[in-house]
C-alpha positions in Angstrom: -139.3 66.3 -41.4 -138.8 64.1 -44.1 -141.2 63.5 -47.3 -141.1 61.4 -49.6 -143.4 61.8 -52.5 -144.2 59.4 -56.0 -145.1 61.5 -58.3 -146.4 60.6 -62.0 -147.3 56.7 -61.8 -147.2 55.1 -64.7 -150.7 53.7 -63.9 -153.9 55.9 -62.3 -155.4 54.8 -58.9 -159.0 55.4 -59.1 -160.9 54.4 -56.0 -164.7 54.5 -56.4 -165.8 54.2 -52.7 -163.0 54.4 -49.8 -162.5 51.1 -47.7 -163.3 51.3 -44.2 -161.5 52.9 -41.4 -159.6 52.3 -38.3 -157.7 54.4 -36.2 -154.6 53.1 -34.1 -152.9 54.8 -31.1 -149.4 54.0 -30.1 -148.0 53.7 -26.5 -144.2 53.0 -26.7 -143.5 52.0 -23.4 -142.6 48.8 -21.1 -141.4 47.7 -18.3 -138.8 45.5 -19.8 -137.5 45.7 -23.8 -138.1 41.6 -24.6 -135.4 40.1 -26.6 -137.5 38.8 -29.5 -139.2 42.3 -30.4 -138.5 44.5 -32.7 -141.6 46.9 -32.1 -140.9 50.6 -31.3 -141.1 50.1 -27.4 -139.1 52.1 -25.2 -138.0 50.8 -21.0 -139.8 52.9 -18.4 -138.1 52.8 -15.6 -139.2 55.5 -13.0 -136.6 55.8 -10.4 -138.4 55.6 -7.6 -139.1 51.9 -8.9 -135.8 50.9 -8.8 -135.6 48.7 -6.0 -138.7 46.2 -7.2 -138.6 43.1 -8.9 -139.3 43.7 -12.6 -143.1 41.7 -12.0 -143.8 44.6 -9.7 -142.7 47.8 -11.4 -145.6 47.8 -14.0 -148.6 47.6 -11.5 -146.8 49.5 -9.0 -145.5 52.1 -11.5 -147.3 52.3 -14.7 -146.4 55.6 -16.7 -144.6 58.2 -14.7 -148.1 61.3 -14.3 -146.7 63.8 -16.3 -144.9 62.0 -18.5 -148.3 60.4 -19.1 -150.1 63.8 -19.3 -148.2 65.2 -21.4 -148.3 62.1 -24.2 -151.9 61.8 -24.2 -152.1 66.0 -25.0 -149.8 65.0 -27.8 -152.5 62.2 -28.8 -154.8 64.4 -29.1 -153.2 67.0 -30.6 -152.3 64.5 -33.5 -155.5 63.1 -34.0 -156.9 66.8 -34.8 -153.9 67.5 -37.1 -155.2 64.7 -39.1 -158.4 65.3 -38.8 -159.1 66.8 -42.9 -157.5 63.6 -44.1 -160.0 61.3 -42.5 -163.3 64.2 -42.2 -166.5 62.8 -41.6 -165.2 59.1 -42.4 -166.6 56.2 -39.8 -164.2 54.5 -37.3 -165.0 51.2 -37.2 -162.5 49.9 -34.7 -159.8 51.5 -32.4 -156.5 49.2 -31.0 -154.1 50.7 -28.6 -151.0 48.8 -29.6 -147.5 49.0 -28.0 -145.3 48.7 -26.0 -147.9 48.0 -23.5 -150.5 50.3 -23.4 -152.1 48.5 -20.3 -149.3 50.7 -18.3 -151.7 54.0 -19.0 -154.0 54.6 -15.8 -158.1 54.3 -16.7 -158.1 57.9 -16.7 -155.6 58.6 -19.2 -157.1 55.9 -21.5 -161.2 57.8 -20.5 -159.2 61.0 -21.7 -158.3 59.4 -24.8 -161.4 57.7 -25.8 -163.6 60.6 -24.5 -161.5 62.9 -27.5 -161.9 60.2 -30.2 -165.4 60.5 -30.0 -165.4 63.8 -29.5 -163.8 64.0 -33.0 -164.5 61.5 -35.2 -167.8 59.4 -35.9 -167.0 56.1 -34.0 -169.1 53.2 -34.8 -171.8 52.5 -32.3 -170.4 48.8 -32.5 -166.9 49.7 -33.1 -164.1 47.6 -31.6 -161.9 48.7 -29.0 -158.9 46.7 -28.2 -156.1 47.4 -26.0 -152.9 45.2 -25.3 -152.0 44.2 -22.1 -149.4 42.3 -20.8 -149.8 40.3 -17.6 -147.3 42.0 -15.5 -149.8 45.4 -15.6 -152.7 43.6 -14.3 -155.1 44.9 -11.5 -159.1 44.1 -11.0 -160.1 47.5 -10.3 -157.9 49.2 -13.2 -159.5 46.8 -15.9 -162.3 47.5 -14.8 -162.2 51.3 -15.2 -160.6 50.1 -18.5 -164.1 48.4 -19.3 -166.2 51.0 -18.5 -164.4 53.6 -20.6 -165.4 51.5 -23.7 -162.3 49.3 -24.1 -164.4 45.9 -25.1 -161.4 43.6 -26.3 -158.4 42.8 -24.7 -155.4 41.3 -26.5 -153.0 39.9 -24.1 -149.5 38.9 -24.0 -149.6 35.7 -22.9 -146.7 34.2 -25.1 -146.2 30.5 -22.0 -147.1 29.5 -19.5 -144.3 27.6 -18.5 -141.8 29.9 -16.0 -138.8 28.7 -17.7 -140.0 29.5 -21.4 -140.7 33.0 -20.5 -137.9 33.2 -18.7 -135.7 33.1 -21.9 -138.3 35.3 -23.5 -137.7 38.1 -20.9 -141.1 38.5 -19.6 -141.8 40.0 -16.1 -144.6 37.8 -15.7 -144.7 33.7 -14.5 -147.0 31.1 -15.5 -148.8 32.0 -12.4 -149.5 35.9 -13.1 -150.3 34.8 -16.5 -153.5 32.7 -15.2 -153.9 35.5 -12.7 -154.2 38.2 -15.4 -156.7 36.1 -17.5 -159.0 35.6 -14.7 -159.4 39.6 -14.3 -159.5 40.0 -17.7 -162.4 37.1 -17.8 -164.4 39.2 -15.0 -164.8 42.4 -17.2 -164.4 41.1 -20.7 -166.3 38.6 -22.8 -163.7 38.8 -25.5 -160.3 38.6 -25.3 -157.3 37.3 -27.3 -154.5 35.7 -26.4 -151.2 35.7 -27.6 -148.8 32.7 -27.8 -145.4 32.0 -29.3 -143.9 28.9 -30.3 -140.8 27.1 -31.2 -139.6 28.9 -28.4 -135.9 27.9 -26.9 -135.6 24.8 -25.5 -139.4 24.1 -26.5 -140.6 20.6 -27.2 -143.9 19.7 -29.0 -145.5 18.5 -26.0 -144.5 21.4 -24.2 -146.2 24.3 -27.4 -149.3 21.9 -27.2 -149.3 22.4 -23.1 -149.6 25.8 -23.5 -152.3 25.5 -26.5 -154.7 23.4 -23.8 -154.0 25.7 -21.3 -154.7 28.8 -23.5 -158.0 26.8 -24.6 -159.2 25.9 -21.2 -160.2 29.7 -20.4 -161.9 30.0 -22.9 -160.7 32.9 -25.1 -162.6 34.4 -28.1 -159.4 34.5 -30.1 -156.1 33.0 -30.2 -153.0 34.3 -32.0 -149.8 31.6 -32.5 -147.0 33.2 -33.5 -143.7 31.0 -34.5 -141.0 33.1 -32.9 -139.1 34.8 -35.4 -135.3 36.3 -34.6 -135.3 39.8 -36.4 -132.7 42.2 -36.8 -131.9 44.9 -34.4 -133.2 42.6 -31.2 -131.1 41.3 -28.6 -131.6 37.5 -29.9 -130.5 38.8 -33.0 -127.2 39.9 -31.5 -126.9 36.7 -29.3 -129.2 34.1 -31.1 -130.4 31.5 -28.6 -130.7 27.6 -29.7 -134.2 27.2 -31.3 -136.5 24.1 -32.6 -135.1 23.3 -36.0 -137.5 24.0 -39.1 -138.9 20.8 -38.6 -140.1 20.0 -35.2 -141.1 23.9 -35.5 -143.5 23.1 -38.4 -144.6 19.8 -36.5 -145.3 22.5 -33.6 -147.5 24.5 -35.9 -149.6 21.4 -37.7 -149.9 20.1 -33.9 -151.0 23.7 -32.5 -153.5 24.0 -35.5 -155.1 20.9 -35.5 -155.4 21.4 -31.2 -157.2 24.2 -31.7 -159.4 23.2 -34.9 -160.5 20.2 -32.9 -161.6 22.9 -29.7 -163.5 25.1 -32.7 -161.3 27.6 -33.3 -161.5 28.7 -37.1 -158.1 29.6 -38.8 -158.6 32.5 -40.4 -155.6 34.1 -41.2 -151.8 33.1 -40.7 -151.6 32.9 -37.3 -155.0 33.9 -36.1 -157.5 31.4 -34.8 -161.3 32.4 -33.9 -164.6 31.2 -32.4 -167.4 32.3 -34.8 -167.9 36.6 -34.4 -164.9 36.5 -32.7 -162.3 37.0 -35.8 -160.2 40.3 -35.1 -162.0 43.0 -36.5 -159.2 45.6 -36.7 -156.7 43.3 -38.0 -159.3 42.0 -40.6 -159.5 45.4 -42.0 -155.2 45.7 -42.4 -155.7 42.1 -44.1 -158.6 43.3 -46.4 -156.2 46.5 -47.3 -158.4 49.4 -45.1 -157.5 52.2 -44.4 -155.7 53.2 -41.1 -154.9 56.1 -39.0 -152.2 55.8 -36.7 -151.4 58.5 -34.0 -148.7 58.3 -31.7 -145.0 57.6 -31.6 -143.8 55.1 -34.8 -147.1 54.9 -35.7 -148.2 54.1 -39.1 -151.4 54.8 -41.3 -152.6 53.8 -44.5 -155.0 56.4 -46.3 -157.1 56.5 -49.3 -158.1 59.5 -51.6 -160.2 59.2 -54.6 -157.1 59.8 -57.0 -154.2 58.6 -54.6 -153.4 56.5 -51.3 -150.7 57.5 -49.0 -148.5 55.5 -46.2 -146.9 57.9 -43.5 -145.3 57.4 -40.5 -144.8 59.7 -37.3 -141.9 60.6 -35.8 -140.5 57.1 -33.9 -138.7 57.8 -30.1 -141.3 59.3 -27.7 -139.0 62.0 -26.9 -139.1 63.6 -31.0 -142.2 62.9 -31.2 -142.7 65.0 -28.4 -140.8 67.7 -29.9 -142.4 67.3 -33.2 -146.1 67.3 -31.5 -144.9 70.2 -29.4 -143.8 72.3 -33.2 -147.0 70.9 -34.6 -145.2 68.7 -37.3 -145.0 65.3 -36.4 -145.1 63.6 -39.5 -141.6 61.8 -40.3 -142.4 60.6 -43.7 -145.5 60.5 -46.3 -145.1 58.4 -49.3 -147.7 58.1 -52.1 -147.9 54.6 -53.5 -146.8 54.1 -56.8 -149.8 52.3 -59.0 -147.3 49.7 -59.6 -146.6 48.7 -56.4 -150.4 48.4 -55.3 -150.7 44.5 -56.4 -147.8 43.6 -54.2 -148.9 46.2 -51.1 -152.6 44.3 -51.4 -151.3 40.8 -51.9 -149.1 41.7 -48.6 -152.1 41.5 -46.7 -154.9 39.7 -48.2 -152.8 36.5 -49.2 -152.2 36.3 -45.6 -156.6 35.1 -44.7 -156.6 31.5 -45.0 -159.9 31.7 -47.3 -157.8 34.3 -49.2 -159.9 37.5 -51.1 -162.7 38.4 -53.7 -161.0 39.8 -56.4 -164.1 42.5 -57.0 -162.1 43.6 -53.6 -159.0 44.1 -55.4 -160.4 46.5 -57.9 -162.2 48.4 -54.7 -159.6 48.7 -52.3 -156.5 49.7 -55.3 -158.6 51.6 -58.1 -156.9 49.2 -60.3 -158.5 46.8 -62.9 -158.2 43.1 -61.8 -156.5 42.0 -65.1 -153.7 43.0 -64.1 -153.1 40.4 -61.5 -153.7 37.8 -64.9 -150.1 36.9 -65.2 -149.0 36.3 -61.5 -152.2 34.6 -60.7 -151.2 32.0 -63.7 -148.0 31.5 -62.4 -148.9 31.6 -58.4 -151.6 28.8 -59.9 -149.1 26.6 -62.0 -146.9 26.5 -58.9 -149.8 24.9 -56.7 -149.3 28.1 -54.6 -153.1 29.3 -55.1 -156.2 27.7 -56.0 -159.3 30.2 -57.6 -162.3 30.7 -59.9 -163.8 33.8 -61.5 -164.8 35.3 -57.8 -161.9 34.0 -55.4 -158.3 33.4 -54.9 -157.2 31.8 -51.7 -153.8 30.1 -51.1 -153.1 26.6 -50.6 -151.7 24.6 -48.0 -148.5 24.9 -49.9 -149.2 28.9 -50.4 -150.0 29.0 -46.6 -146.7 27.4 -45.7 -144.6 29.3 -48.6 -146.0 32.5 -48.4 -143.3 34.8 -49.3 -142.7 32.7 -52.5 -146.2 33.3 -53.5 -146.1 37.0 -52.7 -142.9 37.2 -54.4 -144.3 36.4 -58.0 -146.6 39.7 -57.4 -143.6 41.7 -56.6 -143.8 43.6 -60.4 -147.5 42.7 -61.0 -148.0 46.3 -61.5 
């Protein structure tokens, strides 16, 4: 196990109350490794399986029983490990991220929930959240999913046009994709879902198709993500022919305005709401909460009343199986430097459209907010920001150049 530990800051952290917290639980398996990600997922493909077209294997298939069994014991068994870091704290929303955790059965995902209750103090109004992926849809198994407190789905929607998810390498069609929001639409009332633009071969017309599709069922919550090629991915490797920077930023002012015109708010980068329907877990990363993540690869964010630590667990399923099974599955904790705090809150909170208070600043570093005098002159004189004595939000510009503007708090510290 590796550590990795900052000791003597130049600078105290000093955090009067602790932010809220969430907890996150990691599934790191899918049918099919896309492309275009560079998450810690993992192909899961049972033998027996072999012989069905991709679009089947999830339904037919999900997690292989033991396999399953013996990853959700390893949950819990990491969740009480970390237990005296977050004692007696709230949990105000739980996501299931992935991979695709829609391949767990209901039971597994009862198990799970029934132990977080048992063991921390959820929020009677917490938010649940699991990602799905159309290829993993069935009526009766989102149901079961419902009924074991799951009350937001997040789905992987990404087109609907068959040949644009084609070169994404999903297992799902247009068709399926409809399919699997119309299940999701008989159990759920609020649901996200996910789409990607200046895809390969992708035209305007055809991102804004998929926009009025996405809008005509009616979802809570839309995420638009401009596909991004990131290292260590297959389109990395073998980089397919994309919309130039141009029509791709046409794509996003057309996407935008679509969905501003349907009432969608836009709220953060690339996360559109209708009112109450804003992401609740992902509001508290942007606002710099505090996270606990369980599972393979996952990540957490904690505060302390003198310090705050990031720490990640062990990433492939297989030694993080090893390390639940040796009780040590932590691969690295890393105290955060005072001076790196600016830049680690900036990260996230420059990223909501109507940007941050900066009494939140002080709160959620234990830092004083004149340190952030310089940068904020200089992200202002470059027409990156706009604030007064309670507010900083970015501008347009900032919006559109946000790792310039974060750059300039890079040694605010």
């Amino acid at each position: 196990m590796h550590i990795q530990q900052l000791n003597n800051p130049a600078r105290t952290v000093a955090l009067a109350v602790l932010p809220p917290l969430s907890l996150y639980v990691h599934i790191p398996w899918c049918v099919r490794k896309c492309p275009y990600c560079d998450f810690n997922s993992h192909e899961m493909k049972p033998p027996h399986n072999q012989s069905l077209p991709l679009s089947a294997q999830a339904g037919a298939a999900g997690i292989e029983p033991g396999l399953e069994s013996q990853y959700v014991s390893a949950l819990i068994a990491d969740l009480e490990l970390a237990l005296p870091q977050v004692w007696g704290r709230p949990v105000h929303t739980v996501f299931f991220g992935g991979g695709t955790p829609s391949l767990l059965s209901a039971r597994a995902l009862d198990e799970l929930l029934s132990a977080i209750r048992a063991r921390l103090p959820l929020a009677p109004d917490a938010e649940i959240t699991l990602e799905a992926n159309p290829g993993t849809f069935e009526a009766k198994k989102f149901a079961d999913f419902r009924a074991a407190g799951v009350n937001r789905l997040s789905i992987g929607i990404q087109s609907f046009d068959p040949a644009h998810l084609k070169a994404l390498g999903r297992i799902h069609d247009g068709v399926q994709a409809r399919a699997a929001i119309e299940i999701a639409q008989a159990s759920f009332d609020n649901f996200n879902l996910d789409l990607m633009y200046a895809l390969p071969g992708q035209t305007v017309e055809q991102a804004l198709a998929d926009t009025d599709t996405a809008i005509g069922f009616g979802p809570g919550h839309v995420s638009a993500y401009h596909l991004t090629i990131e290292p260590n991915t297959y389109f990395f490797r073998h980089p397919p022919q994309v919309p130039d920077q141009d029509v791709a930023a046409d794509m996003q002012e057309a996407i935008e305005a679509r969905l501003a015109s349907a009432g969608y708010r836009h709220y953060e980068t690339s996360a559109f709401a209708q009112p109450v329907r804003e992401a609740r877990h992902n509001l508290n990363y942007w606002t710099f909460g505090d996270y606990l993540g369980i599972g393979a690869g996952a990540h957490s964010k904690l505060s302390f009343a003198d310090r705050i630590l990031r720490q990640v667990r062990a990433k492939h399923p297989r030694d993080y199986l090893e390390k639940m099974a040796a009780g040590v599955p932590m691969q690295e904790e890393q105290r955060l430097a005072a001076e790196e705090l600016p830049f680690e809150f900036m990260m996230n909170a420059l990223r909501l459209i109507d940007g941050f208070e900066l009494r939140l600043f002080a709160e959620r570093t234990g830092m004083p907010v004149h340190v952030l005098r310089k940068p904020l002159e200089a992200a202002e004189r470059s027409g990156l920001i706009e604030r007064d004595h309670l507010r900083v939000r970015p501008t347009l510009r900032g919006q559109r150049f946000l790792n310039d503007l974060l750059q300039i708090f890079l040694n605010a510290g």
